[in-house]
Backbone bond lengths (Angstrom), bond angles and torsions (degrees), N, CA, C in turn:
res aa  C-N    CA-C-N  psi(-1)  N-CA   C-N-CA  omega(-1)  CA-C   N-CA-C  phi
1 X - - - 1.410 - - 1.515 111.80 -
2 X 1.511 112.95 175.98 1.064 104.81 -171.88 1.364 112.92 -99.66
3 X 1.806 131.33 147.41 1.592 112.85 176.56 1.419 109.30 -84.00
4 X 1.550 94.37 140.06 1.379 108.39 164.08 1.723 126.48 -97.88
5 X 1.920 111.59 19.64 1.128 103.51 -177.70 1.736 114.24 -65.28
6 X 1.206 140.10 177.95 0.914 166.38 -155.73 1.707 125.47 -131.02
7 X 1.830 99.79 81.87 1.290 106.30 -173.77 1.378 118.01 -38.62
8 X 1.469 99.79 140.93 1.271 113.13 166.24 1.522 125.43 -79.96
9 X 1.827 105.53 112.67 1.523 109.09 -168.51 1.659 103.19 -63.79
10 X 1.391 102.63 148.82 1.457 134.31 -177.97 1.705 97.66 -56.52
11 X 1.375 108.78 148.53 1.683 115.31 -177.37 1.309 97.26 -73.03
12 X 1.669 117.47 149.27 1.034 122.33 178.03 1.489 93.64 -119.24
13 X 1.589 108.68 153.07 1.002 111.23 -170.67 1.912 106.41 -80.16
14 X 1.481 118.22 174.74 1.789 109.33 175.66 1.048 78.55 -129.58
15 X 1.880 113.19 -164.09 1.357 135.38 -176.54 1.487 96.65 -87.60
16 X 0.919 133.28 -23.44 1.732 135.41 177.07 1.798 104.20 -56.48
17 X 0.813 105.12 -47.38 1.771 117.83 -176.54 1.514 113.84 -83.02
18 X 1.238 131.85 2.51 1.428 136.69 -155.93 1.371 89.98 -130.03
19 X 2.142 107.69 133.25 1.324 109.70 169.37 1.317 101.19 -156.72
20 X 1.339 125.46 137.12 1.080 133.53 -152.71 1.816 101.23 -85.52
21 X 1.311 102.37 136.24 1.767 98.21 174.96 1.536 109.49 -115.04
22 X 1.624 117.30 11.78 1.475 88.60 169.98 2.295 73.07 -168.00
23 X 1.151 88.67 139.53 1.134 99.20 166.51 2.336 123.27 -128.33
24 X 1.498 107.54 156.94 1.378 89.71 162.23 1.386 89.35 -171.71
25 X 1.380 109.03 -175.03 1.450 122.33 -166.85 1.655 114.77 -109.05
26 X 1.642 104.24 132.35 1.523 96.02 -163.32 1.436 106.29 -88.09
27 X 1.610 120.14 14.77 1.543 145.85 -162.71 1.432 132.24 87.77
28 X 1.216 111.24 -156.73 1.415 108.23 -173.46 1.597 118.79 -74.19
29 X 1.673 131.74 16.58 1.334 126.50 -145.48 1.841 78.04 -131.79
30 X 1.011 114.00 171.30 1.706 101.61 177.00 1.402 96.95 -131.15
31 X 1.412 113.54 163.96 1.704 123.85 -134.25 1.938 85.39 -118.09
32 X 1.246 115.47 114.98 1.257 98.97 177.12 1.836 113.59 -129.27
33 X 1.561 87.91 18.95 2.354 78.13 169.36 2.128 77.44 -156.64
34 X 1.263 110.80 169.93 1.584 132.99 173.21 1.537 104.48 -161.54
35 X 1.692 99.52 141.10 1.451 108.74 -173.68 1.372 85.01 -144.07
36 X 1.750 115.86 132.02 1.702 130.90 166.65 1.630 99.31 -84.62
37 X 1.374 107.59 143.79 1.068 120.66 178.49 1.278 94.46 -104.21
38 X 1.773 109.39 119.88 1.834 108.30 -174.79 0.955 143.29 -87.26
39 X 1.697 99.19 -4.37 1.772 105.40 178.48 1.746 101.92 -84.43
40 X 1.253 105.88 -5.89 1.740 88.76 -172.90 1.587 104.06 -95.98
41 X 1.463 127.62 23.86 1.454 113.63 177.70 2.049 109.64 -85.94
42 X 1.200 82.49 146.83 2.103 74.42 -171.91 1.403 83.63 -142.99
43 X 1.682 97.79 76.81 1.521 97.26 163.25 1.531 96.43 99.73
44 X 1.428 125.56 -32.34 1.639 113.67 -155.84 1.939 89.73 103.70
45 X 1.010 122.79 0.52 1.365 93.22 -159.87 1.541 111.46 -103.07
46 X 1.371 112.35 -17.54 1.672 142.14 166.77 1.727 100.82 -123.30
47 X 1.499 98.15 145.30 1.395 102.37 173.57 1.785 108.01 -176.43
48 X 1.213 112.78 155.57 1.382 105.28 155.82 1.674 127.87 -167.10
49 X 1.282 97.09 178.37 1.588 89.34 -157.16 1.789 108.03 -156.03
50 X 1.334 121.26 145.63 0.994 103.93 172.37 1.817 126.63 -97.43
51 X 1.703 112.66 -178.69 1.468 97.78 -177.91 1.215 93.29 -122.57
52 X 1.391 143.77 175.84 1.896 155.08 160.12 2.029 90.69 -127.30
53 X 1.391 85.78 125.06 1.812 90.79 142.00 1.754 109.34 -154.14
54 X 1.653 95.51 153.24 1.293 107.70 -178.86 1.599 104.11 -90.00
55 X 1.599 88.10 161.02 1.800 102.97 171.93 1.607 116.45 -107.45
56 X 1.416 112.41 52.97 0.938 123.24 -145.55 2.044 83.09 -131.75
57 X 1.650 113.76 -24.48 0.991 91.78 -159.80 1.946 87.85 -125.46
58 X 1.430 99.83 -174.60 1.735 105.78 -169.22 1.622 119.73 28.82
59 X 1.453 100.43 -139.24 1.769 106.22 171.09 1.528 120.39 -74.31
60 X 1.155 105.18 2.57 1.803 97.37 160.30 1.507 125.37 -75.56
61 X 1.396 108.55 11.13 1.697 108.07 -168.19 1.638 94.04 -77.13
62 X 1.180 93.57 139.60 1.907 97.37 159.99 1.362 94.70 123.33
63 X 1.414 122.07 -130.17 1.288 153.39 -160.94 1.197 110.00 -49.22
64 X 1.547 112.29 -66.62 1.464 143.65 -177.22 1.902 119.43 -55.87
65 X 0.981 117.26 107.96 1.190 137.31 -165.64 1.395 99.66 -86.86
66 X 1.600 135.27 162.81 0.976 114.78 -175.04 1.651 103.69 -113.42
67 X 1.538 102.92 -158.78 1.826 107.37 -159.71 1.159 121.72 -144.92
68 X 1.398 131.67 153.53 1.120 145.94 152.13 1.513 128.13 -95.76
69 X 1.028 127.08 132.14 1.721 124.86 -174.11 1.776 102.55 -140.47
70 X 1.307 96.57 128.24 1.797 102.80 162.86 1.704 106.74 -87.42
71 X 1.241 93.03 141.43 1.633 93.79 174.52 1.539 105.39 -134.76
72 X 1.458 95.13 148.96 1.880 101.52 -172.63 1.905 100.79 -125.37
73 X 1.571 122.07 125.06 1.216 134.47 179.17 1.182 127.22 -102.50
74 X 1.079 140.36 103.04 1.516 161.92 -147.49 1.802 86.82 -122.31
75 X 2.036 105.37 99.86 1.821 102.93 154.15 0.992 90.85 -122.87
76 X 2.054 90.89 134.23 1.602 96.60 167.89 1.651 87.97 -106.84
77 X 1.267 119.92 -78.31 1.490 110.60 168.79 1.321 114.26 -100.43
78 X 1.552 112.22 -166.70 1.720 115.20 159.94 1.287 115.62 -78.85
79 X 1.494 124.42 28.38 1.211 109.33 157.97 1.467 104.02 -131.92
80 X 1.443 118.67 -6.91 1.485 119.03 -178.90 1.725 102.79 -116.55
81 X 1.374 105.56 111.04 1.398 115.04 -175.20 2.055 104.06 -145.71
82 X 1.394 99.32 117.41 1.125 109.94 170.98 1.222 127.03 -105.65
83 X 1.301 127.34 122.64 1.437 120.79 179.69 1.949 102.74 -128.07
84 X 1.373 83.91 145.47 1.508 98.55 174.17 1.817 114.19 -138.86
85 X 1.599 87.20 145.50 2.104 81.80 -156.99 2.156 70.74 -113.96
86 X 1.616 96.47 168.14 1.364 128.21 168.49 1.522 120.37 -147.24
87 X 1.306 94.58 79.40 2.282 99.35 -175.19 1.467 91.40 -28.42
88 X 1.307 108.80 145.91 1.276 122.82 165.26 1.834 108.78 -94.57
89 X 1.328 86.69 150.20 2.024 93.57 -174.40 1.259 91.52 -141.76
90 X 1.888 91.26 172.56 1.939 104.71 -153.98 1.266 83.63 -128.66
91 X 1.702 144.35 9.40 1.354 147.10 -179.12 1.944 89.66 21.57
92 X 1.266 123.34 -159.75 1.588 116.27 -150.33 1.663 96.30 -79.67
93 X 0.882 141.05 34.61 0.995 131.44 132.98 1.605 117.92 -66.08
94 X 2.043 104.10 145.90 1.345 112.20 175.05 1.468 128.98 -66.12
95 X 1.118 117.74 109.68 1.783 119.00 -158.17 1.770 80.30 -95.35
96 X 1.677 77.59 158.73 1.873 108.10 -172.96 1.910 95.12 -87.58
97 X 1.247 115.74 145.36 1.318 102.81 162.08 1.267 132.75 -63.50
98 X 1.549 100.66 -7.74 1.626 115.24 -164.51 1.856 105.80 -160.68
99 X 1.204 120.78 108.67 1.147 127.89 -152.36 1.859 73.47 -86.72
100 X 1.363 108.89 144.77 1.666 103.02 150.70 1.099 132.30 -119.43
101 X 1.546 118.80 -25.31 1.341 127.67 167.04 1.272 141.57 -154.32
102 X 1.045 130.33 129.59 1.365 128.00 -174.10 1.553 123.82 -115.85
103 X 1.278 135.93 162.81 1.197 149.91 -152.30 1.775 108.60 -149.23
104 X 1.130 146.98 162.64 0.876 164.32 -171.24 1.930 104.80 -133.39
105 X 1.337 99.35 90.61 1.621 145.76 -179.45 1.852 106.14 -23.17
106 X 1.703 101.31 -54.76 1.407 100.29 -177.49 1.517 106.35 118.59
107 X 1.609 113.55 -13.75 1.161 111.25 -154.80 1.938 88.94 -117.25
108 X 1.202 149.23 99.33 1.271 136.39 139.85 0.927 112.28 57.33
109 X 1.684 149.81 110.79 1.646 141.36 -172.53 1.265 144.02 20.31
110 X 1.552 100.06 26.66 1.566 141.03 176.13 1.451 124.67 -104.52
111 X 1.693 114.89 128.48 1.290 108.33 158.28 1.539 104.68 -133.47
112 X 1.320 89.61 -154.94 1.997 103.41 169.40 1.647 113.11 -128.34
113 X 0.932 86.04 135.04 1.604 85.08 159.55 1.217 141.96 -150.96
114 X 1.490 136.82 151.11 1.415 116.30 -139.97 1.991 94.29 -136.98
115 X 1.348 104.50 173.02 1.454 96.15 -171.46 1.585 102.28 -163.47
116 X 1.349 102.34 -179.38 1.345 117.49 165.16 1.429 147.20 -48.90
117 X 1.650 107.73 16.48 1.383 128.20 -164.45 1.442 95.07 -155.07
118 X 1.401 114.86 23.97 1.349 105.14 161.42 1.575 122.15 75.25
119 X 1.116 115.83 -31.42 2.029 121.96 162.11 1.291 115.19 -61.90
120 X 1.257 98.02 153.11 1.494 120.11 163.49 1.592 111.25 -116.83
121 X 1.454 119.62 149.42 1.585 104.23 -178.98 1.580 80.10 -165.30
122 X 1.711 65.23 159.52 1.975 89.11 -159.68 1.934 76.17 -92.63
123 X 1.686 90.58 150.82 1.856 116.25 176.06 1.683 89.15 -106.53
124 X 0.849 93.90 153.39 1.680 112.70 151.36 1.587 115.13 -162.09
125 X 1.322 97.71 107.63 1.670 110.27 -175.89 1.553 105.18 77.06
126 X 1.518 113.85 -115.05 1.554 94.02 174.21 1.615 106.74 -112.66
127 X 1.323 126.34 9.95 1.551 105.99 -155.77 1.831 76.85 -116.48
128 X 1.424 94.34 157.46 1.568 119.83 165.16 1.855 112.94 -69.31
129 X 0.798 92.42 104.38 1.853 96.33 177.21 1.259 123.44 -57.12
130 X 1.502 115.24 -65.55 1.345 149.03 -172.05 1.474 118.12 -139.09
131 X 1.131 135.08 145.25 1.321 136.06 122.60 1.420 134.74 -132.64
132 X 1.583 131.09 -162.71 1.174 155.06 -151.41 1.155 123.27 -154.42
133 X 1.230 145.16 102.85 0.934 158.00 142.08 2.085 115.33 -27.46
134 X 1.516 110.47 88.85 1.733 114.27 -162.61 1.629 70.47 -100.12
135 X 1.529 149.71 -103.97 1.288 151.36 -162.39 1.257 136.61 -85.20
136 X 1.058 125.82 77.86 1.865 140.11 -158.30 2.007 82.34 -56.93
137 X 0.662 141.01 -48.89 1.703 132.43 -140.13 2.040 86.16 -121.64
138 X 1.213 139.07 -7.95 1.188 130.91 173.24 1.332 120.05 -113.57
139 X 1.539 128.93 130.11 1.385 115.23 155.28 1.533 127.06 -67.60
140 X 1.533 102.43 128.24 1.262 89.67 172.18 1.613 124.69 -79.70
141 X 1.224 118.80 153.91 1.900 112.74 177.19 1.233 124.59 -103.27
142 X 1.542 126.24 -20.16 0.956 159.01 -144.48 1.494 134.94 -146.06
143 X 1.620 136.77 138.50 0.941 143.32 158.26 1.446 133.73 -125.33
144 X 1.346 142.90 151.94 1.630 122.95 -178.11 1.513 82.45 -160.12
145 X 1.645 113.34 146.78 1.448 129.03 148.17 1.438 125.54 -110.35
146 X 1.198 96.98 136.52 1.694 114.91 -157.65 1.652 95.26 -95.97
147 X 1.294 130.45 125.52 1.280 144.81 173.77 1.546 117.65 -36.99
148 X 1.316 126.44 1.00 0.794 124.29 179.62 1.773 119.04 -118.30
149 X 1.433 110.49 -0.97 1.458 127.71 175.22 1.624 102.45 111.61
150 X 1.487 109.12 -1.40 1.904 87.49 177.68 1.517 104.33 -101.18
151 X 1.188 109.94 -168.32 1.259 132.16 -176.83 1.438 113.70 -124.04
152 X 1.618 117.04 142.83 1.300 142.24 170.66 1.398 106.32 -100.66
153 X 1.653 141.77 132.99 1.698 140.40 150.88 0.855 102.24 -142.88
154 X 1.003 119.36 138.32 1.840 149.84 147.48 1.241 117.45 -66.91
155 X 1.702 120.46 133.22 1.375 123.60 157.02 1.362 120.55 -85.80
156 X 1.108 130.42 160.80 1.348 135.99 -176.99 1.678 96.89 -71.61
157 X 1.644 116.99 -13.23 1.447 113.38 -173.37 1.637 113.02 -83.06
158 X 0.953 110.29 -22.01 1.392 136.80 -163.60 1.571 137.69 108.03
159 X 1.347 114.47 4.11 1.525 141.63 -177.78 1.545 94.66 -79.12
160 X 1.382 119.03 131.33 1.247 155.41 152.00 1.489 111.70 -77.95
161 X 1.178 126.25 109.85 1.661 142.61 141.29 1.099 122.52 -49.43
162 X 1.155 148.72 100.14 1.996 128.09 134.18 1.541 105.33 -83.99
163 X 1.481 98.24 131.60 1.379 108.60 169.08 1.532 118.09 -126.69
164 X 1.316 142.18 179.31 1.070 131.79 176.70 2.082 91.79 -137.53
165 X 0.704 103.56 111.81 1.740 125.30 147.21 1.347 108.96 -37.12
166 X 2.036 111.27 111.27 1.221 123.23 -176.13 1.781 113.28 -101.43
């Protein structure tokens, strides 16, 4: 007959087992969502990904608007680790005062990202391509891509988006 035992799931790693081999600072703004971009892993050994933080929280209150940054990871060992950041910009496109979240698009060195003025706009690499205006009167908080090319966002109001990517 056939067994019906019940594989045993693979160990997951905890915070007990996790140690950082290269650290640095993404600056003075604090980093509050990260998305890996997955076609660039080669092994784990190159990779990259971008970060969003708002100025909404610590010493970013005031002046300081918040950010997006692409970052690119070069491991050769645990002692040779290169990282290189690229601020992300919205060239005349309308930038959010406070980017909140981003997602990784589906499409090749692409994500989305959505903000405090209610748009969503497609990234590519570091600059803002395009966007859309999904909530003129809501911030959005959130982004997700749905396996099939659309999009999922959240308002900070509680309204759910599906969109589809033109």
């Amino acid at each position: 007959g056939r067994s019906t035992a019940v594989p045993k799931p693979a160990r997951i790693a905890g915070p007990s087992d996790m140690s950082p081999i290269h650290s640095c600072s993404s600056g003075r703004l604090p980093t509050t969502s990260i998305v890996v971009l997955p076609e660039d892993s080669c092994q784990g050994r190159i990779f990259s990904f971008y970060t969003v933080g708002s100025a909404t929280q610590g010493r970013a209150r005031g002046a300081l608007g918040g950010h997006y940054a692409l970052w690119a990871v070069s491991v050769e060992s645990t002692e040779q680790v290169v990282v290189t950041q690229k601020r992300g910009i919205f060239g005349k496109l309308p930038a959010p005062r406070n980017p909140a979240g981003i997602w990784y698009s589906g499409q090749p060195g692409s994500a989305w990202l959505v903000g405090d003025n209610g748009c969503i706009y497609t990234i590519v690499g570091n600059a803002a391509a395009s966007c859309r205006t999904i909530s003129p009167n809501t911030a959005l908080g959130c982004v997700a891509a749905l396996e099939d090319g659309r999009w999922l966002a959240a308002g900070v109001d509680g309204f759910l988006y599906i969109g589809v990517s033109d």
